[in-house]
C-alpha positions as CSV (number, residue, x, y, z in Angstrom):
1,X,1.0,18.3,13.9
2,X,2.9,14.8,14.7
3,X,1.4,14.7,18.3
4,X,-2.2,15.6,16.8
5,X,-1.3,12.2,13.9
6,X,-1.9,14.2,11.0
7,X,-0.3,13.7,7.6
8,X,0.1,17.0,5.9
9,X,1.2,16.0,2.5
10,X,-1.8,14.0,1.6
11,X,-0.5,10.5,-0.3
12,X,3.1,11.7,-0.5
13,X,6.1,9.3,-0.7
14,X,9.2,10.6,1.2
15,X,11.6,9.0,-1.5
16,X,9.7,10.5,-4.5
17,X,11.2,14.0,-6.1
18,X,9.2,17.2,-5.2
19,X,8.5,17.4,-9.0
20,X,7.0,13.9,-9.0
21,X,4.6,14.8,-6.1
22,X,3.5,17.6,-7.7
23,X,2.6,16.0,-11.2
24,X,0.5,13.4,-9.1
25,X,-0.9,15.7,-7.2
26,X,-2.3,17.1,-10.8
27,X,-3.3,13.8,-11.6
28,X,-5.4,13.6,-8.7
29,X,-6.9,16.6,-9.3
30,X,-8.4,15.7,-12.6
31,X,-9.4,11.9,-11.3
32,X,-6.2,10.2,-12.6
33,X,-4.0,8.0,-10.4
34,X,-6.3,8.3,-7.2
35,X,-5.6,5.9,-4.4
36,X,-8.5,3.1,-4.2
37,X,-11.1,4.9,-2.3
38,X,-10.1,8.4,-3.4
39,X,-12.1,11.4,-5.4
40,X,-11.1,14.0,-7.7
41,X,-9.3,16.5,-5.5
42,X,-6.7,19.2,-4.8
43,X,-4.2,19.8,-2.3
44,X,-3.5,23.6,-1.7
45,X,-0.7,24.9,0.7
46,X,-1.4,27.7,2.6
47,X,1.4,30.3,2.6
48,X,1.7,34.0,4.4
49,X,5.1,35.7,2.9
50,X,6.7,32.4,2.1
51,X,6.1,30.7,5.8
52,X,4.0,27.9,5.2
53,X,1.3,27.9,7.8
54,X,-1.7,25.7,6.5
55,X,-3.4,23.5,3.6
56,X,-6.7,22.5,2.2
57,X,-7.9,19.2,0.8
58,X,-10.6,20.3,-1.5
59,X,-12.4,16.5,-2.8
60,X,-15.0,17.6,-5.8
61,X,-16.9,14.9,-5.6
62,X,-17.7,12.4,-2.8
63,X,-18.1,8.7,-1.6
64,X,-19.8,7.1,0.8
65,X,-16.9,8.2,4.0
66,X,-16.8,11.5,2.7
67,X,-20.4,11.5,2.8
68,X,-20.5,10.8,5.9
69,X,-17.7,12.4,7.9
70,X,-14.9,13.5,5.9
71,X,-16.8,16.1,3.6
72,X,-16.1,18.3,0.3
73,X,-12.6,20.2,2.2
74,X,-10.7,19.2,4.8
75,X,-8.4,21.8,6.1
76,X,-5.8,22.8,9.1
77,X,-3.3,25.4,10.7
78,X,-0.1,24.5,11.9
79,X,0.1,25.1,15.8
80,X,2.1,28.2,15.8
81,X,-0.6,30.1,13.5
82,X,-3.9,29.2,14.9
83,X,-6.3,32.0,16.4
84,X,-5.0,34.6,13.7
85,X,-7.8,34.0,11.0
86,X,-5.6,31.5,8.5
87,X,-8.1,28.9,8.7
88,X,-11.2,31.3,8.1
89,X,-9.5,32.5,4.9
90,X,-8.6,29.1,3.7
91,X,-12.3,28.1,3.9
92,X,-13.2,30.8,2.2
93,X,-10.3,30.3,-0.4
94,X,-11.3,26.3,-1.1
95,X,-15.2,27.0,-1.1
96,X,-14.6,29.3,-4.1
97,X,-12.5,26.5,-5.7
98,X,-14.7,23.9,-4.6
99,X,-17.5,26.1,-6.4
100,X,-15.3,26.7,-9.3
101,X,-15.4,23.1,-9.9
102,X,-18.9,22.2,-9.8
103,X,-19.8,21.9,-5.7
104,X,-22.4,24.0,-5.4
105,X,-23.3,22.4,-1.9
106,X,-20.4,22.2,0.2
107,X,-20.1,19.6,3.3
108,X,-17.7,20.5,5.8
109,X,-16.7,19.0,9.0
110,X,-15.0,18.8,12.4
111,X,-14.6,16.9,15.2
112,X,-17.3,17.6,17.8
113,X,-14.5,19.3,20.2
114,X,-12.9,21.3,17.6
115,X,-15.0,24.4,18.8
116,X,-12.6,26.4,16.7
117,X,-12.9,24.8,13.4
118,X,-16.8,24.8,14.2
119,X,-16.7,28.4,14.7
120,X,-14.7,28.9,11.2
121,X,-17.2,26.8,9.5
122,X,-20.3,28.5,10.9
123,X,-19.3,32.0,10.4
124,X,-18.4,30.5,6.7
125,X,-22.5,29.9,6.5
126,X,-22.4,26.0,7.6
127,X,-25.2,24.6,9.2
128,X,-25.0,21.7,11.4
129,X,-27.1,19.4,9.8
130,X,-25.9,16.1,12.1
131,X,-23.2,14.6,14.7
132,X,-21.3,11.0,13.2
133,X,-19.1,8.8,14.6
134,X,-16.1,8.4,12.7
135,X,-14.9,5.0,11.9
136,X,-12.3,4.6,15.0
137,X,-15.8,6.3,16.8
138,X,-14.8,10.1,16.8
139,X,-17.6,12.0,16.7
140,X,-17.7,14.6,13.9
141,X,-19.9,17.6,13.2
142,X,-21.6,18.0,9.7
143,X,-22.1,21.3,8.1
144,X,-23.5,22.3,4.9
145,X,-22.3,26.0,3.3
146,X,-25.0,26.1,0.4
């Protein structure tokens, strides 16, 4: 995921203890010690017979980025495991935790290439309500899974 300049441990410091990570990860989730611009949230990892092969951001609220590109989850599939269905089960997964938490409307999105991703999210029940520009002007598909 290097070569696609994606950080997998969201806000994680490579000098911190595991242990530590995980209590702020914790934190995060119930709105304490969030980053300046960050929401409520959860980090999940995504694990078939103890080889990691994906995670979800799940954000139970939003601002006005998430709004309008970066939506309620954000999830991805390491290289080696895409095209098996992971990333259609860890939709489903965080849109029952996302719903468990009080997001009864879910906003979901992809770049406007991804077909893949775009293909999980509409078989998930998203519709496309808009294309946006990112801000380094990636264009990004909008779903809603009600």
């Amino acid at each position: 995921m290097a070569t696609e300049d994606f950080t997998f441990l969201l806000d994680w410091r490579a000098a911190e203890p595991w242990a530590v990570y995980l209590d702020h990860l914790q934190a995060m989730r119930h709105g304490c010690e969030l980053p300046p611009g960050w929401v409520p949230g959860a980090l999940l990892a995504a694990d078939v017979q103890g080889e990691l092969v994906g995670h979800a951001s799940i954000r139970f609220a939003l601002n006005d980025l998430l709004t309008s590109v970066g939506g309620h989850i954000g999830y991805c599939v390491l290289p080696r495991y895409r095209r098996r269905g992971y990333a259609t089960e860890i939709l489903r997964q965080s849109l029952i935790i996302a719903r468990a938490e009080g997001v009864d409307r879910v906003l979901v999105t992809c770049d406007e290439h991804n077909v893949g991703s775009a293909t999980v999210v509409e078989r998930a029940g998203g519709i496309l309500e808009d294309v946006r520009r990112d801000p380094t002007g990636v264009p990004r598909r909008r779903y809603w899974i009600g």
